[in-house]
C-alpha positions as CSV (number, residue, x, y, z in Angstrom):
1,X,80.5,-1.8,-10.2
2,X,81.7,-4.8,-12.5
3,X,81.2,-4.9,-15.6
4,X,81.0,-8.5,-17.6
5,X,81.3,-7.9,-21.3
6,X,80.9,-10.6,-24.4
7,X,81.8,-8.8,-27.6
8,X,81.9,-10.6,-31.4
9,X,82.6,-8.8,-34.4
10,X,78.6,-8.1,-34.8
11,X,77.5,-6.9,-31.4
12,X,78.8,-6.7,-28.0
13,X,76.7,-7.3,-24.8
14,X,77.5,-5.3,-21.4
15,X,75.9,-6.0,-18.1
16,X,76.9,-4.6,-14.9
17,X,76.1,-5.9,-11.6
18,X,76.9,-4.8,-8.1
19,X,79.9,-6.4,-5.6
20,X,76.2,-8.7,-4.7
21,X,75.8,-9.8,-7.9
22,X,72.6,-7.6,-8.5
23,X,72.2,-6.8,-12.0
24,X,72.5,-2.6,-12.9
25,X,71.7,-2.4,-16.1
26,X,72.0,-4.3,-19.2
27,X,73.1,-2.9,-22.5
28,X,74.8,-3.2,-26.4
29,X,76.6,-2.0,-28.6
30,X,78.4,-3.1,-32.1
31,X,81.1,-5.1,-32.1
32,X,84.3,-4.6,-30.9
33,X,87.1,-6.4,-32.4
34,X,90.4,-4.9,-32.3
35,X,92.3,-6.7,-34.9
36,X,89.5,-4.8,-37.3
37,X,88.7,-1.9,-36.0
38,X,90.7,1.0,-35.6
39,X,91.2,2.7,-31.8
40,X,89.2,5.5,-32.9
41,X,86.0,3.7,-34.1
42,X,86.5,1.3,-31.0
43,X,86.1,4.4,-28.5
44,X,83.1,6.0,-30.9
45,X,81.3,2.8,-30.1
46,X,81.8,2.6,-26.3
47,X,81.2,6.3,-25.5
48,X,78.4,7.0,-27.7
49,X,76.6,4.1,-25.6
50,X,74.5,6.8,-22.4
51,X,74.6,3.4,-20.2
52,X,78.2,3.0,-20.7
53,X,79.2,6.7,-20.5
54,X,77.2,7.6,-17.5
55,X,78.4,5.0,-15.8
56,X,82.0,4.9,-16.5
57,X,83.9,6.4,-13.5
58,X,81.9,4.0,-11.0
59,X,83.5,0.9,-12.7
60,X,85.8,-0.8,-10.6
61,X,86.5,-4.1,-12.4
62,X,85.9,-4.9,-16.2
63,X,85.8,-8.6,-17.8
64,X,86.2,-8.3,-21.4
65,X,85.8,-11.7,-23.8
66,X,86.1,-10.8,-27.3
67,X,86.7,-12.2,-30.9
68,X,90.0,-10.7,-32.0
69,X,91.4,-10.8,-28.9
70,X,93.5,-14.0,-28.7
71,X,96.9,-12.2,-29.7
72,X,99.0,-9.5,-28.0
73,X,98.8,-6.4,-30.3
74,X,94.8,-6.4,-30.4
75,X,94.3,-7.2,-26.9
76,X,96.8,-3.7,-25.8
77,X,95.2,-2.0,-28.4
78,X,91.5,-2.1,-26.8
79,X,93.1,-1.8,-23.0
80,X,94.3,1.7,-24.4
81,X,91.2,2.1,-25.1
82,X,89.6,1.2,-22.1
83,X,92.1,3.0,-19.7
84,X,91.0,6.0,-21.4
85,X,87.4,5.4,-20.7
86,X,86.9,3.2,-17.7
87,X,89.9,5.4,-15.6
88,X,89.2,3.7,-12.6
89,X,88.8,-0.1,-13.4
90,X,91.0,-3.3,-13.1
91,X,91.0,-5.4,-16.4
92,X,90.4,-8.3,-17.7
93,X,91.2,-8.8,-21.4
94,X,90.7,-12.2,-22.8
95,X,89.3,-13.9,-26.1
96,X,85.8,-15.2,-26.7
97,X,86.9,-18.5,-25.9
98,X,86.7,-17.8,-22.3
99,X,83.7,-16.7,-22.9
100,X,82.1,-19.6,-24.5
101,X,83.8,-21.7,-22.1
102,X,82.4,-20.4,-19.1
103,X,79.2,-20.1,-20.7
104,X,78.6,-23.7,-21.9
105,X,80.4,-26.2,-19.8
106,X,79.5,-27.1,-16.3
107,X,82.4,-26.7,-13.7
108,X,84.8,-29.0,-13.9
109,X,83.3,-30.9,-17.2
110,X,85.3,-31.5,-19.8
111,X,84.3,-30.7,-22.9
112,X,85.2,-29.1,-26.6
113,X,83.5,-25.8,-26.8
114,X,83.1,-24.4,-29.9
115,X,82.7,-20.8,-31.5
116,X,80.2,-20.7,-34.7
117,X,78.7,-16.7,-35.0
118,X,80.1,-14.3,-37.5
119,X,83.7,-16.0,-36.9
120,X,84.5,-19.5,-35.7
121,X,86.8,-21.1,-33.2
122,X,87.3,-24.0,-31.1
123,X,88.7,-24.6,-27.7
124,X,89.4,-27.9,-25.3
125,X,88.3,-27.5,-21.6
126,X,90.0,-30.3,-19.0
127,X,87.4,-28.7,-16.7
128,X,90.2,-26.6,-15.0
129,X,92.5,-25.3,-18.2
130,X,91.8,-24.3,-21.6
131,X,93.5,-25.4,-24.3
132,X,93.6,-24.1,-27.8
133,X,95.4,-26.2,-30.5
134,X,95.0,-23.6,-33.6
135,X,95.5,-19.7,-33.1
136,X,92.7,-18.2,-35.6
137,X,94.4,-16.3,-38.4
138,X,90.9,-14.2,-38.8
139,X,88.2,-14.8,-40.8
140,X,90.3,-14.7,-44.6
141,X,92.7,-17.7,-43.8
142,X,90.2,-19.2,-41.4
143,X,86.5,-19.0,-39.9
144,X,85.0,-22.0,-41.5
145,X,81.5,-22.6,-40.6
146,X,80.5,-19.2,-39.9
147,X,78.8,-16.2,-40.7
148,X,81.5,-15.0,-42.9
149,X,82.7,-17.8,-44.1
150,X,78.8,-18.8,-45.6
151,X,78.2,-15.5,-46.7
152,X,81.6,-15.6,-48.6
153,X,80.4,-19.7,-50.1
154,X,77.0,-17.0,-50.7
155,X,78.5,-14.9,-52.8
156,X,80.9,-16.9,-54.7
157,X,77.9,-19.1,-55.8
158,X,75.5,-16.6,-57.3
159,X,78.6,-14.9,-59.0
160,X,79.8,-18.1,-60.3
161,X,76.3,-18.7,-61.3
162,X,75.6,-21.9,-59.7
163,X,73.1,-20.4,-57.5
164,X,69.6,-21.9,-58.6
165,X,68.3,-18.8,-60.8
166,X,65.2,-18.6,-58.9
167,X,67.2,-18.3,-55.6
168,X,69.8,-16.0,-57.5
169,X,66.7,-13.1,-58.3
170,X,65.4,-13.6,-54.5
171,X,68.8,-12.7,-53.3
172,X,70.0,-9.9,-55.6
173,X,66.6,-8.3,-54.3
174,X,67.6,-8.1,-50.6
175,X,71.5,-7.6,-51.1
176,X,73.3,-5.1,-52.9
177,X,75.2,-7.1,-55.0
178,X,77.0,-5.0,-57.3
179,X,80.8,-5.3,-57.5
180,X,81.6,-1.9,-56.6
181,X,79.5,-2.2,-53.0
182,X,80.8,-5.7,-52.8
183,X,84.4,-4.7,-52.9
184,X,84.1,-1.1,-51.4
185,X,82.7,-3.1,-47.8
186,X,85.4,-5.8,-48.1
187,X,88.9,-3.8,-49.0
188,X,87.8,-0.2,-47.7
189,X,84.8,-0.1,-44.9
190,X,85.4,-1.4,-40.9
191,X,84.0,-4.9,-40.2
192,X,84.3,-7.0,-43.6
193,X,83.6,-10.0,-41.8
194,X,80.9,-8.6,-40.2
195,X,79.7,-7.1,-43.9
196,X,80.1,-11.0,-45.0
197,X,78.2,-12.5,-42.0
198,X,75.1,-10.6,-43.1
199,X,74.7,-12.8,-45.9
200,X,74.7,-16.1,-43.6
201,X,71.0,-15.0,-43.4
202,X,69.9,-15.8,-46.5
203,X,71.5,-19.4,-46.5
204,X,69.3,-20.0,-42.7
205,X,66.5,-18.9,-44.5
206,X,66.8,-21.3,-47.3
207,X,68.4,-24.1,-46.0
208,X,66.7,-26.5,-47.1
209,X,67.9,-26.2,-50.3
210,X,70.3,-28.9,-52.1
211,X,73.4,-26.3,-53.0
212,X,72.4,-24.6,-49.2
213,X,72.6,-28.3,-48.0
214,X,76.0,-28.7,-49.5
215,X,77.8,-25.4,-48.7
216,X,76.4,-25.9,-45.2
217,X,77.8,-29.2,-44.7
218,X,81.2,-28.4,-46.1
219,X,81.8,-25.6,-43.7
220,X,80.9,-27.9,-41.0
221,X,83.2,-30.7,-42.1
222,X,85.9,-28.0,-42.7
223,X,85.3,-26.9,-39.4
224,X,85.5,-30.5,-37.4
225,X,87.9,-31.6,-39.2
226,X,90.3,-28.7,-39.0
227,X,89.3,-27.5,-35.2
228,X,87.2,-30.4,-33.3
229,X,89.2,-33.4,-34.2
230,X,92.6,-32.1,-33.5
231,X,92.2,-33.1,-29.8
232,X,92.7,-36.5,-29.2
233,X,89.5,-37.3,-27.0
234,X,87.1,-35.1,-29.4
235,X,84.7,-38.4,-29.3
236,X,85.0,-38.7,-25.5
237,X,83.6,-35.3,-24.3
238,X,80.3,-33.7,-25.4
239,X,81.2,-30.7,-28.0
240,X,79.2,-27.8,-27.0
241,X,78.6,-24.9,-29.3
242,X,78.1,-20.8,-28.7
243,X,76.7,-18.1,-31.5
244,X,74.1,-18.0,-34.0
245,X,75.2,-19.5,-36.3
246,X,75.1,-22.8,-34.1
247,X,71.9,-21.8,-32.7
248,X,70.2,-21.6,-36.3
249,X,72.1,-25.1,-37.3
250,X,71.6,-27.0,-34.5
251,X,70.2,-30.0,-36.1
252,X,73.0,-29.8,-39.4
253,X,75.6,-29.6,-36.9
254,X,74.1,-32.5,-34.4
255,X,74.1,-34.4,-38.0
256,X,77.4,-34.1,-38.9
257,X,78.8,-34.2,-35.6
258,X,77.3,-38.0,-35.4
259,X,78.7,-38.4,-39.0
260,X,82.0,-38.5,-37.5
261,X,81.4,-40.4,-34.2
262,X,81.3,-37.0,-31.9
263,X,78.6,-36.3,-29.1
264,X,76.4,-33.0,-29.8
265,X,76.3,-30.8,-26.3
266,X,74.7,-27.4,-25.0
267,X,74.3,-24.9,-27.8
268,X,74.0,-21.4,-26.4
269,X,73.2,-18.5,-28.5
270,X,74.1,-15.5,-26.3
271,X,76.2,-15.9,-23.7
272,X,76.5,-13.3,-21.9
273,X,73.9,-14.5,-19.1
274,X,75.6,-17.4,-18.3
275,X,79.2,-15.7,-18.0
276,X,77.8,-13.1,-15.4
277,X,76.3,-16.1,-13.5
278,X,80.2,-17.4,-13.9
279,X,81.2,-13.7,-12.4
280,X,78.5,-13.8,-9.6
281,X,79.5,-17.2,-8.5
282,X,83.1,-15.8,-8.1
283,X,81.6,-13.0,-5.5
284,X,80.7,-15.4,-3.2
């Protein structure tokens, strides 16, 4: 049995398929990210999933893709984890730019690919190689144009009261925003960013407001300008996009993308079914 897994900070997607490529069983759990999570709460996840648990000792080769992943220390810390679990299984640990690669670009194609869900990242594809020109620091230093980073721009705004006040009482009726939960889920609880993302929601819903307008186009000309346009050929390649974020923005990132002379490609919002079609192909 192989199992194919595409894990973010929010949710992580599992499918395992057969040494034919016949799908098994499809499942999820919350995210996994290592550089976040402690090794304890990273096993609580996986075990307490029946699918995964059940199943466990019949895995034979796992292909993990997950945010958080792109240094050393996180990527041994989750292959502890997974030894301990999946006892029988070769690994595969890499970060979700593998993921969105395989996902998104054709074979051979060259392409930007880019990462906008509840963290961002961006990664150059010769249609062979992957390239990555900025290691992501996480989502304080970095992550512009995502869930986090909007739900951060969110908060900061109705705080700062420059929120429209009408917009202001619709959000402090869905959100707790009290400082004391506010600060207790960033300094203390598991998943900040994940905590932040949730607020991304609110800006989707109301985009179409001026401030939205602008905080949504700043992130996105943060994030081009600090990711997309450090390769060279950035206008000569299409720039294809994975996560929700880029799914729910397609036509404010297509906008800004042709602000700056760049070609908008695929935008996938899950990935995981195309990067088992990637694993299936290998089968054969």
């Amino acid at each position: 049995m192989i199992l194919v897994v595409d894990s973010g900070s929010t949710k992580t997607d599992w499918i395992a398929v057969d040494a034919k490529g016949k799908i098994l069983f499809s499942t999820q759990t919350l995210g996994l990210n290592p550089q976040v999570l402690s090794s304890a709460i990273l096993k609580e996840r996986i075990i307490n999933n029946f699918d995964l648990y059940q199943n466990r000792e019949q895995v034979t080769h796992l292909y993990f893709y997950g945010a958080g992943c792109g240094v050393e220390s996180p990527q041994l810390r989750i292959n502890k984890v997974f030894d301990e679990i999946f006892t029988n299984a070769e690994k595969t640990i890499k970060e979700d730019t593998y993921a969105a690669v395989y996902a998104a670009s054709k074979p051979e194609e060259k392409a930007v690919v880019c990462i906008l869900g509840t963290g961002s990242n961006c990664t150059y594809f010769d249609g062979k190689d992957i390239e990555q020109r900025v290691t992501s620091l996480g989502y304080i230093l970095m992550d512009e144009a995502s869930g986090n980073f909007y739900g951060k721009q969110l908060i900061r705004s109705y705080y700062f009261n420059t929120m429209p006040k009408s917009l202001a009482n619709e959000f402090e009726k869905e959100y707790d925003l009290s400082p004391d939960s506010i600060k207790e889920n960033i300094y203390r609880q598991e998943n900040p960013n994940t905590y932040l993302a949730t607020f991304s929601k609110f800006l989707i819903k109301h985009k179409g407001n001026k401030l939205f307008q602008k905080i949504i186009k700043n992130g996105l000309e943060r994030f081009i300008n600090h990711q997309i346009l450090q390769f060279d050929n950035a206008k000569q390649v299409p720039i294809h996009f994975i996560g929700s974020i880029s799914f729910f923005l397609k036509a404010e990132i297509k906008q800004a993308l042709e602000e700056k002379g760049l070609t908008m490609g695929r935008i996938v919002q899950r990935p995981i079914e195309e990067l088992v079609k990637y694993h299936i192909r290998l089968l054969r």
